[in-house]
Structure formats: structure tokens, C-alpha cells
C-alpha positions in Angstrom: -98.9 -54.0 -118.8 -102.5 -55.7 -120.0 -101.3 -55.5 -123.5 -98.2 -56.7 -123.0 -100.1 -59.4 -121.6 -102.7 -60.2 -123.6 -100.6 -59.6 -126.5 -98.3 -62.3 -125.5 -101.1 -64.6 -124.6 -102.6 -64.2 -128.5 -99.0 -64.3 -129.8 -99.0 -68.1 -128.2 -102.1 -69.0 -129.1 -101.2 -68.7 -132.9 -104.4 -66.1 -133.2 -104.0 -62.8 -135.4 -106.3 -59.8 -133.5 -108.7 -60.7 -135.8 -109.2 -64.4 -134.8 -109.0 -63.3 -131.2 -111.5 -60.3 -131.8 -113.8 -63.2 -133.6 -113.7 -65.4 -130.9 -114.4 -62.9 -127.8 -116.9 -61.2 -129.8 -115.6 -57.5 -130.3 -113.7 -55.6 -133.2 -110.0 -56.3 -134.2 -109.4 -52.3 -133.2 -110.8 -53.5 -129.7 -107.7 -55.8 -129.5 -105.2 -53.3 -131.0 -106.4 -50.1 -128.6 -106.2 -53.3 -125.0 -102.6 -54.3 -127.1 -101.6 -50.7 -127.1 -102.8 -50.2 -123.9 -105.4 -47.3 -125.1 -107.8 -48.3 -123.3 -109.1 -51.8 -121.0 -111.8 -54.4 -121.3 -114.5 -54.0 -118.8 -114.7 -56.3 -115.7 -117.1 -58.7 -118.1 -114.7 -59.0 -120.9 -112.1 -59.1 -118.2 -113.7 -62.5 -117.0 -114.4 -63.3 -120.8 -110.6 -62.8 -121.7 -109.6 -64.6 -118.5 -111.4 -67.7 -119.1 -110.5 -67.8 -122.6 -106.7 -68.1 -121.8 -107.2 -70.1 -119.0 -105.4 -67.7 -116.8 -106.8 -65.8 -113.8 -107.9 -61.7 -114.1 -105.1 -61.4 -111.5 -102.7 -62.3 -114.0 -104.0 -60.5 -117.2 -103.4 -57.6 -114.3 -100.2 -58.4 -113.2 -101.0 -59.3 -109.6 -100.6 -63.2 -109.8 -98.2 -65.0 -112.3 -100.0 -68.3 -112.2 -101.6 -69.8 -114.9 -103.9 -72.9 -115.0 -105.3 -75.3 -117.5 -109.0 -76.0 -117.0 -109.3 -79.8 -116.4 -112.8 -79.9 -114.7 -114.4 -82.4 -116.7 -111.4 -85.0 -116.6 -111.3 -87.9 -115.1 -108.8 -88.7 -111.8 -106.8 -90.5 -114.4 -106.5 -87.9 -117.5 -106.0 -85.6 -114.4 -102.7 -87.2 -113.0 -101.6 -87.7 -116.7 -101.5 -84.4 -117.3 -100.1 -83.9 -114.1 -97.4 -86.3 -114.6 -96.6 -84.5 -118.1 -96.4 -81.2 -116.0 -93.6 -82.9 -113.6 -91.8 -84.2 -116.7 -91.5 -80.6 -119.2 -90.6 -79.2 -115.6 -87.8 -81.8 -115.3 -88.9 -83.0 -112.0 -90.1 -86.7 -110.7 -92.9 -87.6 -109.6 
């Protein structure tokens, strides 16, 4: 569920609800009631959480389990480095 999911997401991101709360610009009961699944963000926060977490607002809904890390201003070079560090937590070769 979205709490579930953004709860997890927080959890691994070291942040207490009220870091997060601080950081997306709502109250720490905001976070608690989308953790407990009382109630969801709107599509704006949606996008806000989403980019925040670098994950997609199919996947804080459970309709995509990809994730991604935001590498748009990299170079070619830092890009295939992180690539290449990817391939090697994944255990594969390049």
C-alpha cells in the first residue's frame, strides 16, 4: 500500500516524519495519516514525493517496481561510472 511504501522509502532515507514532513513542505501528521494509509497525497504532492525519492508515481502506487537515480546533469563519464557500480553491487560484468 502507499504507506507501506512511502514508509519504507523514509525508513531508507534515514528521515524521521518530521524531516520528511520538513522537506516536502507539509505537517508530520500529513506523513503519519499517507503512512497509515488515512488518507493520499494529491496528484501534486504525488509528483513532489515522486521526485523526491527518485522513484516514479507508478511505483509509490504499486504499478511499476522500478526505481531510478536522477543522473541528468552528469557527464557520459560519471554516467557509466555509476553504471559500472550498478553492474558490480548487482554482481554482474560489464
Amino acid at each position: 500500500m502507499f504507506g507501506d511504501i512511502v514508509r519504507k522509502l523514509r525508513t531508507s532515507y534515514n528521515l524521521s516524519q518530521v524531516q520528511l514532513a520538513k522537506k516536502l513542505t507539509v505537517s508530520k501528521q500529513t506523513v503519519s495519516n499517507w503512512e497509515n494509509n488515512n488518507i493520499l497525497p494529491s496528484i501534486e504532492m504525488l509528483v513532489k514525493i515522486s521526485k523526491f525519492f527518485s522513484v516514479s508515481t507508478d511505483y509509490l502506487l504499486e504499478l511499476d517496481g522500478r526505481q531510478y537515480i536522477e543522473v541528468t546533469d552528469l557527464t557520459d563519464t560519471e554516467r557509466a561510472h555509476i553504471q559500472q557500480i550498478i553492474q558490480d553491487i548487482l554482481g554482474k560484468s560489464a
